[in-house]
Structure formats: structure tokens, C-alpha cells
C-alpha positions as CSV (number, residue, x, y, z in Angstrom):
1,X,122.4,59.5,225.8
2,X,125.5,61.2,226.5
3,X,126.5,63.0,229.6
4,X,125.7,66.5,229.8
5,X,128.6,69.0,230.6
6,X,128.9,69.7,234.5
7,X,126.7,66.7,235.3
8,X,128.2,64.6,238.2
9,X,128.0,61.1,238.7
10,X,125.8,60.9,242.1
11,X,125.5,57.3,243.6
12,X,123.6,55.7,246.6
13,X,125.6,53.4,248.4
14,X,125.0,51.7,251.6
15,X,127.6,50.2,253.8
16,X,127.8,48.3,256.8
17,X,131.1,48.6,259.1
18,X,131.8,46.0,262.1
19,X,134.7,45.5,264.2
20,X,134.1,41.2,264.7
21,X,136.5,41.1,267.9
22,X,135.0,44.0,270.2
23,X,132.4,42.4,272.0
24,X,128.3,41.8,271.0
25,X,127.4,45.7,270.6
26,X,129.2,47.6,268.3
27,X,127.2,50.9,268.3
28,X,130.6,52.4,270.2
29,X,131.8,52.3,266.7
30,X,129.0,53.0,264.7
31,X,128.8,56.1,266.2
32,X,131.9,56.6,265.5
33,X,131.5,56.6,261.9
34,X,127.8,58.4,261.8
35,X,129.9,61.3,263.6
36,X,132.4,61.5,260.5
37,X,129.5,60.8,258.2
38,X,127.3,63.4,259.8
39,X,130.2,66.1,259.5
40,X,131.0,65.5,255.8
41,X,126.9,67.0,254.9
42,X,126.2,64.2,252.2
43,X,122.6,63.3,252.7
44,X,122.1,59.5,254.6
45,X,120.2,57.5,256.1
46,X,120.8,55.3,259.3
47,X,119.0,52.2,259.0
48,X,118.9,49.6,261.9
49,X,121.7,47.1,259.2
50,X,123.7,50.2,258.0
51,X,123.9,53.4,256.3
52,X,122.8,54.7,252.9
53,X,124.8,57.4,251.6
54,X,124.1,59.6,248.5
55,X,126.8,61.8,247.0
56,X,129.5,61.9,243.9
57,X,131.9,58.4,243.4
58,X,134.7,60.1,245.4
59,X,133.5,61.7,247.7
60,X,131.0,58.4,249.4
61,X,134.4,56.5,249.0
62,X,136.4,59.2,250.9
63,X,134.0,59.0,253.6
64,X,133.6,55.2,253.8
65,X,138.0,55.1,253.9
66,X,137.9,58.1,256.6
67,X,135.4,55.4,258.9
68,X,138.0,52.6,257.9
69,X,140.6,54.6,259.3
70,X,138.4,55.7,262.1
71,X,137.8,52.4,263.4
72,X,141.2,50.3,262.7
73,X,142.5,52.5,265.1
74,X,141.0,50.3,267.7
75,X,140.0,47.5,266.0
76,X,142.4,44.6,264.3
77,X,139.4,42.7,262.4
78,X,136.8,44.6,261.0
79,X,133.5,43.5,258.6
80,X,132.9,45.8,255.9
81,X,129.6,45.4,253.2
82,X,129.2,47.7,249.9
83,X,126.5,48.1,247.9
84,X,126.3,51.0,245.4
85,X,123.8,52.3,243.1
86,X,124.5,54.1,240.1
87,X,122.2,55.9,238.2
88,X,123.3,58.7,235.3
89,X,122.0,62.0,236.1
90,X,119.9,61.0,239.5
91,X,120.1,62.9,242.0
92,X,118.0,62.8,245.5
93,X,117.2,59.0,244.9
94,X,117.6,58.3,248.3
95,X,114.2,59.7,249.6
96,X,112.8,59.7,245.6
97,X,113.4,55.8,245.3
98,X,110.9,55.3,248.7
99,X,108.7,57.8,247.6
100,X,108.4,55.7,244.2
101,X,106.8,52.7,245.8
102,X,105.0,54.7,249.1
103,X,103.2,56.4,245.7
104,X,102.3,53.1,243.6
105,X,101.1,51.6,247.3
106,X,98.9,54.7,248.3
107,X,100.3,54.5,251.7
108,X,103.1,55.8,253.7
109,X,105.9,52.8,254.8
110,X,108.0,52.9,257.6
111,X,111.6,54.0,256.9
């Protein structure tokens, strides 16, 4: 299956960012980068362990580097996890993939 003309390559990709030398809470920082996420209108999620972002390849990246930048400023060692999710011509997987199993379990989860 080809890719259709125009379609864009949306992924999910969730991140966690963590300065190691700034002390035992970090949500200083993380606040930091929700503010820049926030700002950028891609749809995410702020979980308790990170942040789920959905948008096209380039942009996600742009807005992860933008929170790298953010935080180095103040920071000289910092933590960073990536996990992406690619899926040709998906798009609003981040609340559809939850909905998915809330549906095959008959019951509403807590997110």
C-alpha cells in the first residue's frame, strides 16, 4: 500500500526529560518543557513518567530539541528517553489507541 499524495507521516512519541544533578524534584523543569509543548498545539498527554506527543516526524522532534535547549540552559547533565510510534496514515492514535482496549474491556480505564 503506497502512500497517498498529501498524506503526512503522524507519529506518537513519548519522552521523558530529567536534569540528574538538580535536586529530587524536577517538576521546575518539567514545567518548563509542558509550557513549550503546550504552546506548540500538537495534541499530548502528561502522564505521571512523561509526555506523549502526537504530530508529523519533524515537528515532535523540533519540540523535543526546543525542551533540550530549554533545560541545558540550567542544567549540565540531563536524562532523556524516546519512544516513538509510527503508524502509516494514523492519525488521533493517541486517545484512539486507549479507546481500543477501554472498548474490548467494556469499561472506562484510568488515563
Amino acid at each position: 500500500m503506497n502512500r497517498k499524495e498529501g498524506e503526512k507521516d503522524i507519529i506518537l512519541l513519548e519522552f521523558s526529560m530529567t536534569p540528574l544533578t538538580m535536586g529530587e524534584s524536577v517538576s521546575k523543569y518539567v514545567a518548563k518543557s509542558l509550557e513549550i509543548i503546550d504552546g506548540s498545539g500538537l495534541d499530548y498527554r502528561l502522564n505521571p513518567m512523561g509526555t506523549v506527543i502526537e504530530g508529523e516526524w519533524d515537528e515532535v522532534f523540533g519540540i523535543i530539541k526546543k525542551c533540550f535547549q530549554e533545560m541545558k540552559k540550567e542544567c549540565n547533565r540531563i536524562s532523556i528517553t524516546i519512544k516513538v510510534d509510527y503508524r502509516k496514515g494514523k492519525k488521533g492514535r493517541i486517545t484512539s489507541k486507549v479507546e481500543s482496549v477501554e472498548k474490548k474491556l467494556k469499561k472506562k480505564l484510568r488515563t
